[in-house]
FIKEGU-316822 format. One record per residue (C-alpha): residue in one letter; x, y, z. Coordinates in pm, 1 decimal. Layout:
BEGIN
<rec><code>a</code><east>X</east><north>Y</north><up>Z</up></rec>
...
//
This chain:
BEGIN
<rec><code>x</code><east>-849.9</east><north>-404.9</north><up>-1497.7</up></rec>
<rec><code>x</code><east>-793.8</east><north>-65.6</north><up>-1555.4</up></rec>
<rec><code>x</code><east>-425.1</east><north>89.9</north><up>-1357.6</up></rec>
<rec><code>x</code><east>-597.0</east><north>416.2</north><up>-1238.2</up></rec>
<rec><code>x</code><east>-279.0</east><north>511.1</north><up>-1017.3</up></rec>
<rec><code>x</code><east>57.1</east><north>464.0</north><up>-936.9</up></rec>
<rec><code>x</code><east>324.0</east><north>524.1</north><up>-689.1</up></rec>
<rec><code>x</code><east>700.6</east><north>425.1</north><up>-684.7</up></rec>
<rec><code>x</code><east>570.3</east><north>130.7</north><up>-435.2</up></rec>
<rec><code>x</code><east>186.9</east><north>77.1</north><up>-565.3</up></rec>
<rec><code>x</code><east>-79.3</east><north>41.8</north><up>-844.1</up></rec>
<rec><code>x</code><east>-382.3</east><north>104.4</north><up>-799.9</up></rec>
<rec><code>x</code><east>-613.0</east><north>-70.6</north><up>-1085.6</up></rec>
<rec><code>x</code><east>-989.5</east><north>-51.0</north><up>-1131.7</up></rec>
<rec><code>x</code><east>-1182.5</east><north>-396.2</north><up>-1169.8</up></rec>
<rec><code>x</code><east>-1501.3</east><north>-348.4</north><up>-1406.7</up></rec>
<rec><code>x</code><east>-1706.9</east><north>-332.6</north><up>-1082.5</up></rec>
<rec><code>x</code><east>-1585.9</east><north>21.4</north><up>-998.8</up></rec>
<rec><code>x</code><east>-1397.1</east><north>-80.0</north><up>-720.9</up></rec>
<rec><code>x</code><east>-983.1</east><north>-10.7</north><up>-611.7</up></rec>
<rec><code>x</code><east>-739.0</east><north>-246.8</north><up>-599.5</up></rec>
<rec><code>x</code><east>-435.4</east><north>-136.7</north><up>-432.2</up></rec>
<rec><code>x</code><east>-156.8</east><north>-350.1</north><up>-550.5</up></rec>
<rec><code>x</code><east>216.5</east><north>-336.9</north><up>-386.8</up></rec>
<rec><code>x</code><east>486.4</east><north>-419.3</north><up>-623.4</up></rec>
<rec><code>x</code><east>724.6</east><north>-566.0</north><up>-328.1</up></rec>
<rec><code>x</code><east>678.2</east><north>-811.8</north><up>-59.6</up></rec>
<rec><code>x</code><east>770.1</east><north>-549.6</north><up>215.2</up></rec>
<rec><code>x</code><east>490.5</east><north>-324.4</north><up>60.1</up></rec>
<rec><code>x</code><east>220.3</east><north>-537.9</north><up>35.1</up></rec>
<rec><code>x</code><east>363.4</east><north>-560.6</north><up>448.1</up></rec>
<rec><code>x</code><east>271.0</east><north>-258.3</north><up>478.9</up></rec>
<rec><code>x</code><east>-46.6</east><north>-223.8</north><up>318.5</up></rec>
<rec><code>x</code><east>-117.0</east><north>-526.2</north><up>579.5</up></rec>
<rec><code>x</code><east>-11.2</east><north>-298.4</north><up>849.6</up></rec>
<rec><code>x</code><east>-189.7</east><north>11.7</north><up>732.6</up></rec>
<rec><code>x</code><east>-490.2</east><north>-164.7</north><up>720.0</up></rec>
<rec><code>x</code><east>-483.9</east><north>-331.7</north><up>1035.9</up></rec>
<rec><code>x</code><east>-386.8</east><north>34.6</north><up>1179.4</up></rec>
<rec><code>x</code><east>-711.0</east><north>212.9</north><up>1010.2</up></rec>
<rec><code>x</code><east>-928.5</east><north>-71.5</north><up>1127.4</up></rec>
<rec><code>x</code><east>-1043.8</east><north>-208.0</north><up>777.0</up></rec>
<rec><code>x</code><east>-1250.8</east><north>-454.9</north><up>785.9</up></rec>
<rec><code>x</code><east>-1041.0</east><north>-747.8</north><up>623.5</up></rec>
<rec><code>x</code><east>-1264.9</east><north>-1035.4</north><up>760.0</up></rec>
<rec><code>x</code><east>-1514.3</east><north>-902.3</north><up>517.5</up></rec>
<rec><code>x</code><east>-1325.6</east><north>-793.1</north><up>239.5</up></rec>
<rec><code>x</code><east>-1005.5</east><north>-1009.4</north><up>296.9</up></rec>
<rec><code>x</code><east>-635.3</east><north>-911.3</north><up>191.3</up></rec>
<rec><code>x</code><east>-582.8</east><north>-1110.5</north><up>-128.3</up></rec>
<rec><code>x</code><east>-392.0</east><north>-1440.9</north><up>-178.5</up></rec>
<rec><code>x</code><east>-140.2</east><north>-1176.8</north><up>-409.5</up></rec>
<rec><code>x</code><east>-125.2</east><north>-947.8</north><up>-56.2</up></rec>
<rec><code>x</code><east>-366.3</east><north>-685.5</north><up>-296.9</up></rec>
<rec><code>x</code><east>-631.3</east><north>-508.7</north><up>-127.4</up></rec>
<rec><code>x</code><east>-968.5</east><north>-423.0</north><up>-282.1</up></rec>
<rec><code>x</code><east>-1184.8</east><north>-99.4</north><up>-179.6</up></rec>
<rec><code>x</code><east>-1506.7</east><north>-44.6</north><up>-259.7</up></rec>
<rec><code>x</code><east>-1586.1</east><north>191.6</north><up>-479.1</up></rec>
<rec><code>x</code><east>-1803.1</east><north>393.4</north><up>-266.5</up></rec>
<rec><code>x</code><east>-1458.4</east><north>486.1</north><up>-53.6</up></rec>
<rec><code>x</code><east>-1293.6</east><north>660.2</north><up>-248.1</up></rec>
<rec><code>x</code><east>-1152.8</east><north>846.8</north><up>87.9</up></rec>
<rec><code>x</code><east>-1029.9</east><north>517.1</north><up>198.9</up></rec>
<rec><code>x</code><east>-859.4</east><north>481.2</north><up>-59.1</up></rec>
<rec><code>x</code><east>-663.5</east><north>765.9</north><up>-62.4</up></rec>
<rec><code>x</code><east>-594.3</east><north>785.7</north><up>320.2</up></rec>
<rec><code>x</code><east>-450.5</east><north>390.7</north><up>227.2</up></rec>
<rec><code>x</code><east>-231.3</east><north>446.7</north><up>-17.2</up></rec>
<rec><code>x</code><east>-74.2</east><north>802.0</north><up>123.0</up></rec>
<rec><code>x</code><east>-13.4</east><north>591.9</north><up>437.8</up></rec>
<rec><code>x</code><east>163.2</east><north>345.8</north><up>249.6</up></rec>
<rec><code>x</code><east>342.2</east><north>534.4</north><up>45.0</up></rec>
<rec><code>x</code><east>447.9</east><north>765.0</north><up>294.2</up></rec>
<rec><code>x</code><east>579.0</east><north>457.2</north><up>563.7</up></rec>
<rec><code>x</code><east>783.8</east><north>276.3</north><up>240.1</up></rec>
<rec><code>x</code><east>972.6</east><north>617.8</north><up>216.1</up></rec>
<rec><code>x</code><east>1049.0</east><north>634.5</north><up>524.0</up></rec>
<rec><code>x</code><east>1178.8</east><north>313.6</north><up>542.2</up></rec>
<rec><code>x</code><east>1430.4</east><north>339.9</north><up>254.8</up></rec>
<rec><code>x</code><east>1512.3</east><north>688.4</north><up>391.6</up></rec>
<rec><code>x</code><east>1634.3</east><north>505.1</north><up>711.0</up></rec>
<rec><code>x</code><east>1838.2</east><north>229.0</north><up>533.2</up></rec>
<rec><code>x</code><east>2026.5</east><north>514.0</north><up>343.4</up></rec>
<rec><code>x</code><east>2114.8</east><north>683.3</north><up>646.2</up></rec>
<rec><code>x</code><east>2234.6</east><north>376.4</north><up>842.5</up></rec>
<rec><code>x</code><east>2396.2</east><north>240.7</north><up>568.6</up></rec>
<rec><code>x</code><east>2549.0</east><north>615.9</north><up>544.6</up></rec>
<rec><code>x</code><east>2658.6</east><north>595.1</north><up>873.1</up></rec>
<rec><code>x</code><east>2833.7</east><north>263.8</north><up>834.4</up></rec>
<rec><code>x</code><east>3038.2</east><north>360.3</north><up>542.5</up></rec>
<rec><code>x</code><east>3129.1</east><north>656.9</north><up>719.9</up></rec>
<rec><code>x</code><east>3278.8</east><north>536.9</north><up>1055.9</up></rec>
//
C-alpha cells in the first residue's frame, strides 16, 4: 500500500486496487471515523469498518473521501482544543 495522505490524526494509503484506506493512528480517531461514517450514512454493512477500525473507499469516491477525512480531522481538533481549555481553566482557578 501506497500512504497517499496524511493528517496529524490519519493516513490515508492506496491498496493496488485503486481504492482509499483511511487509517486513524489513535483509538479515539478511528472513534471518530466510526462516528463520521455513521453520520454521512456510509454504507458499512457493505463495505464494513475494518477489524484495525480502518475504513476503505472505493476508488470511484474520491469526494467521499475527502468530505471523510476533513470531518475527521476537523472533530479530533476540536476535541484536543477543548481538553486544553478545560485543563486551562483548571490550572487557573
Amino acid at each position: 500500500m501506497e500512504p497517499i495522505h496524511a493528517t496529524p490524526h490519519y493516513n490515508v494509503l492506496q491498496p493496488q486496487d485503486g481504492s482509499f484506506l483511511i487509517v486513524g493512528r489513535t483509538k479515539k480517531a478511528r472513534q471518530v471515523l466510526r462516528d463520521i461514517l455513521a453520520e454521512l450514512e456510509f454504507d458499512t454493512e457493505t463495505e464494513p469498518i475494518r477489524n484495525d477500525g480502518s475504513y476503505a473507499i472505493r476508488r470511484n469516491n474520491p469526494f467521499g473521501l475527502v468530505r471523510v477525512v476533513e470531518r475527521c480531522d476537523a472533530r479530533m481538533t476540536l476535541a484536543e482544543v477543548e481538553q486544553l481549555r478545560t485543563s486551562g481553566a483548571r490550572r487557573a482557578g
